[in-house]
N, C-alpha and C positions, 0 to 999 in steps of 0.2 A: 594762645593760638597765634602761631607766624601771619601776620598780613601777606596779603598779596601784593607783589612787587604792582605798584604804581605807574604806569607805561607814557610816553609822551604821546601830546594829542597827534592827532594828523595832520597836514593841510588839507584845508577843501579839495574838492575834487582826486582825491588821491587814492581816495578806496578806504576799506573798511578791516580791522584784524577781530574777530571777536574769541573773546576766550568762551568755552563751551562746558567748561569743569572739569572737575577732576578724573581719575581713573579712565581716562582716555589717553590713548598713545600717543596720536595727534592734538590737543587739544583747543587748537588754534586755528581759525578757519579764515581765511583771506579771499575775500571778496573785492572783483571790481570796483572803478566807480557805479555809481546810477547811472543810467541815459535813460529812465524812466519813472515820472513821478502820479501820481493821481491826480485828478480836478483839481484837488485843495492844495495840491506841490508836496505834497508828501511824497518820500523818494520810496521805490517799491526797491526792495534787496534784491540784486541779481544775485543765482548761483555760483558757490565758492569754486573760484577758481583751485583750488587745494587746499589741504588740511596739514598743517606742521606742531612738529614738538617743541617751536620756541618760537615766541613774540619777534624777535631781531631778524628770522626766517621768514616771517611773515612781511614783514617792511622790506626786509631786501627783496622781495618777488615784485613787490608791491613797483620797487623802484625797477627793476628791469622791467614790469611791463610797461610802466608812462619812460621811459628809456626805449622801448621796441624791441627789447633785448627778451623779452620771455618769450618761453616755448613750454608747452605742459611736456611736465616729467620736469622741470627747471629746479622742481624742489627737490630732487632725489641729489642735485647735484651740490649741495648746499653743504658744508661740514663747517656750519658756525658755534663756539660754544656761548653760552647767555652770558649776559656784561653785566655788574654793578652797575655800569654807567650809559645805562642805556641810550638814554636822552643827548649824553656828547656823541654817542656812537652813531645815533639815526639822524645827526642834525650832519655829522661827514659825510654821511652816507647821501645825505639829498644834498648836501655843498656839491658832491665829487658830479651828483646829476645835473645840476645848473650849470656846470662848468661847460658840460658838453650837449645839453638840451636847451641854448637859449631860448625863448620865445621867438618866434620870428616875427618880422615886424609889417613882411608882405600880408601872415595871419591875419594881423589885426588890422589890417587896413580891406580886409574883404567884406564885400557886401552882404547882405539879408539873403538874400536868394544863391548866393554861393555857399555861405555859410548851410544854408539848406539842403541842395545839394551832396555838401560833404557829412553832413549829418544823415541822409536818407541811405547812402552810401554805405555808412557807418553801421548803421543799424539793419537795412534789409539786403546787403548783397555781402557786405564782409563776414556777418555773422551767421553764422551755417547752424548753430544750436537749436533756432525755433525755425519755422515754416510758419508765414503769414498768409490769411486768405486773402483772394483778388478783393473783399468788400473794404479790408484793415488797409489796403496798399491804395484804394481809390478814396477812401475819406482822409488819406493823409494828403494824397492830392491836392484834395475839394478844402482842406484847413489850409492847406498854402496857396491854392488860389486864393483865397480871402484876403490874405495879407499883403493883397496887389502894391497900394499904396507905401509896403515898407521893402519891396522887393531891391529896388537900387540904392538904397540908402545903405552907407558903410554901417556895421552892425553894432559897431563899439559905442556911435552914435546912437542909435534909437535907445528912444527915454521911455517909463513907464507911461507916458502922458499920450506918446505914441501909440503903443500895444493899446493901452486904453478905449483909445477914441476909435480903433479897428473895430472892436467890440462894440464901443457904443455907437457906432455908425451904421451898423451893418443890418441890415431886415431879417436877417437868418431866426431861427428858431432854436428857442434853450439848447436842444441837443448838440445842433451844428457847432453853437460858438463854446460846449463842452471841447470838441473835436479841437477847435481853434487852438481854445487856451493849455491843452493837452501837449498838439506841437509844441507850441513857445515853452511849456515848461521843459520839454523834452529839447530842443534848440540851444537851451541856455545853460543845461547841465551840460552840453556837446562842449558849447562853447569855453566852461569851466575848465573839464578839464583838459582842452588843449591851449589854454592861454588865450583866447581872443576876448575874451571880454571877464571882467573881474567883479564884475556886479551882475546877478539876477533880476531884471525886468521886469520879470513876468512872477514875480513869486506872487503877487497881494493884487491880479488882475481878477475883476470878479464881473458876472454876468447881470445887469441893473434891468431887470426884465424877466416877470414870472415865469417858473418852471412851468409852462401848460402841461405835461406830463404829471406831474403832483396832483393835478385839479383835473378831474374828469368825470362823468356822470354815466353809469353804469347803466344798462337795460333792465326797464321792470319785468316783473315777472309774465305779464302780459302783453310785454313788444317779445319777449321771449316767446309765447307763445306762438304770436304773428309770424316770426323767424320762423319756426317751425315747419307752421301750415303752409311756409312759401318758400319751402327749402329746396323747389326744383330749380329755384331762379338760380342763374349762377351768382349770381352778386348774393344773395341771401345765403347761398351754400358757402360761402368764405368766410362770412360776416358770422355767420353760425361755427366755421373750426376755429375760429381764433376767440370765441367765447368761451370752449371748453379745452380752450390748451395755452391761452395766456400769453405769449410772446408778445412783442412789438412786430409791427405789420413788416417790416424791414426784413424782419429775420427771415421771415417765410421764403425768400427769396432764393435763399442758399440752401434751404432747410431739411436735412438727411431726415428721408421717412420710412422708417425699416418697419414694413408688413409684414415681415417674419414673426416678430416681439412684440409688435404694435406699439411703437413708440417713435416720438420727433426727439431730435438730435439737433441742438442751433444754437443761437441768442445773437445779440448782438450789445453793444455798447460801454460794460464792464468783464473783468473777471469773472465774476460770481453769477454773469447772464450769459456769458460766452458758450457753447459745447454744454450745455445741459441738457439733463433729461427729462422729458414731458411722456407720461405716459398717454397713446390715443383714446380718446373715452370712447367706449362701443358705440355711446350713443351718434356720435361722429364720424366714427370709421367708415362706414356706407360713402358718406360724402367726400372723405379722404382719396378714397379708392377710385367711384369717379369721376371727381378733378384729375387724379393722376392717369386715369386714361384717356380722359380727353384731353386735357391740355399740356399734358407732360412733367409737370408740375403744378405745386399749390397756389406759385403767385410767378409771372415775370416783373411786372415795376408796379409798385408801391404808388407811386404819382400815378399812373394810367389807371390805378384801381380806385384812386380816389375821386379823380376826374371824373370816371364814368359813373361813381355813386351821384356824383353831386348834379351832373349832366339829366341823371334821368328823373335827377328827384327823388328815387325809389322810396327813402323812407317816409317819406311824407305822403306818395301816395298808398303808403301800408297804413296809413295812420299810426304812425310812430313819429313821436318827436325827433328834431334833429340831436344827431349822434357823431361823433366820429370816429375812425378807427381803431383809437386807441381806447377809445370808451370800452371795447369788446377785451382789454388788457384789466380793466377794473371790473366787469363782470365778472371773468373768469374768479379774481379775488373775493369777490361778493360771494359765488358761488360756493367758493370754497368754504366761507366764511358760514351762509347759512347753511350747510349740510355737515360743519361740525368734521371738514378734514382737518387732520393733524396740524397744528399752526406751525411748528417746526418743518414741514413738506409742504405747506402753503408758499411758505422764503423761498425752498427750493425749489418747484414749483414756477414759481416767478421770478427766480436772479437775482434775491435781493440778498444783500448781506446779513451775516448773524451778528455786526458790530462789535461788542466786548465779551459774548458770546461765546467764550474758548470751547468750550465745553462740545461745543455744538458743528462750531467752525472748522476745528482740528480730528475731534473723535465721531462726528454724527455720522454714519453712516449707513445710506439705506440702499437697499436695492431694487430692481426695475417692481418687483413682486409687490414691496412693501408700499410705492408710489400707485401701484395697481390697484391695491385695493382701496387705498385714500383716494382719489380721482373717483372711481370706479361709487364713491359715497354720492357727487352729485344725481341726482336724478332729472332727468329727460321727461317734461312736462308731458302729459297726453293729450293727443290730440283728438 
């Protein structure tokens, strides 16, 4: 059996060629850099810029886009045949690029908050591919106001010890300083590959302060009850739709509530939470409906709704122990839990990932009906 030709690595920040197998026309697919990685800096693959019939196709696109020179359809323009030598051919091909793409040295001498700038630039006004909501464009904000302290400092300079101590300095909560170290990983991929800086910072920066979100304590069955019988209060009527629909309190804010299908449309914080679908449980609907005619929506701020729990007291004079919002995110799970829904529509359900889960991640696929009738399993205590 003929080996497969053996291909040279790439530089960092350069982009990606993958071969896809055989019996394809194209069988080579050229991808971007990343300018985006997960919490843990894992780089997420952006969408192939095109698909070509040879490796040397793939590299030379690769060089006219860090060259500026690409334009889609660039491959059609291509009549290269494949080289024995590949490795001399792609090491001329990035020589002839250096010659005329030096580094600049004004780049590297920019600061933290310029450097920022040309990265928020980079990603939400030049790139027309996605549409970000007003909540993704304002916590990218709220992560780089955080990083006040690295704002005038040249960028090449700041040390991991740095990025660090923002982190461990700061009062914010698990999620925020997610948001934080989100930017910086996404900052330093910027930075790669246009030459400003040659080292990643931020790859091994970690949050030294429990997840509160992981740890939360769910409503018994008889503060559920309590909820219930006192479900004209308005604070008790919120406190009750985010028991039987699960989100994070954040989300409700933006949160598409189609009465038509009976179903919430939202998430917030990952992929896998972002734009999913919660079917509304009948038992809730009443309440759904409502809040939507009276207040126009399910929630305006998340702080002012947390406020005014803790202001009135309210669960304590229900005689329910103290709870917090999110507590109503691990009911939801409980519930799910004891009424025996589907554990595969529990994840989805909730935003959580199906981790090594191919199977599930790639092919599971349900529909609003099938979510209907799982939900549709808790039951609505009697009062």
């Amino acid at each position: 059996m003929a080996k497969r030709t053996k291909y040279p690595k790439l530089p960092n920040g350069f982009g990606t060629i993958r071969y896809l197998g055989k019996n394809r026309r194209n069988p080579y697919a050229v991808h971007p850099p990343t300018p985006e990685f997960t919490k843990d800096g894992v780089p997420l693959r952006p969408a192939a810029l095109c698909y070509v019939d040879a490796w040397i196709k793939g590299f030379t696109i690769l060089v006219a886009l860090k060259g500026g020179t690409y334009y889609p359809g660039y491959e059609c323009t291509l009549d290269i045949e494949d080289s024995e030598d590949l490795k001399g051919l792609s090491q001329k091909i990035l020589a002839d690029y250096n010659r005329f793409k030096r580094p600049d040295e004004a780049d590297k001498g920019r600061t933290f908050e310029e450097v920022y700038r040309d990265w928020y630039d980079y990603k939400f006004v030049r790139d027309k591919s996605r549409t970000y909501s007003p909540h993704t464009l304002n916590a990218t904000r709220g992560a780089f106001k955080r990083c006040k302290t690295l704002h005038d400092k040249e960028f090449r300079k700041v040390t991991y010890d740095d990025l660090q101590k923002v982190i461990d300095d700061s009062p914010l909560k698990y999620a925020s300083l997610e948001q934080v170290i989100n930017l910086l990983h996404q900052m330093y991929a910027y930075a790669k590959i246009y030459h400003i800086t040659d080292e990643d910072c931020s790859l091994y920066l970690k949050i030294n302060k429990p997840d509160e979100e992981e740890h939360g304590v769910p409503f018994t069955n008889d503060e559920l009850l309590t909820l219930w019988k006192n479900q004209d209060d308005e604070d008790v009527e919120f406190l009750l739709i985010m028991c039987y629909s699960g989100f994070r309190i954040s989300a409700y804010k933006n949160m598409e509530v189609n009465l038509e299908e009976n179903y919430f449309r939202g998430g917030v914080k990952n992929k896998y939470s972002k734009n999913r679908i919660v079917p509304i449980h009948k038992g809730i609907l009443p309440l759904v409906k409502r809040r939507l005619e009276r207040d126009g929506s399910l929630l305006t701020s998340d702080q002012t709704f947390r406020k005014h729990l803790d202001e009135r007291d309210l669960l304590n004079q229900l005689g329910i122990s103290h709870h917090t919002p999110h507590d109503c995110r691990h009911t939801f799970s409980k519930l799910c839990e004891d009424f025996k829904v589907n554990e595969n529509d529990r994840k989805r359900m909730l935003g959580h990932s199906f981790g090594n889960d191919i199977t599930n991640k790639t092919y599971g696929h349900r529909s609003l009906s099938d979510l209907q009738k799982q939900i549709q399993k808790i039951k609505i205590p009697k009062i």
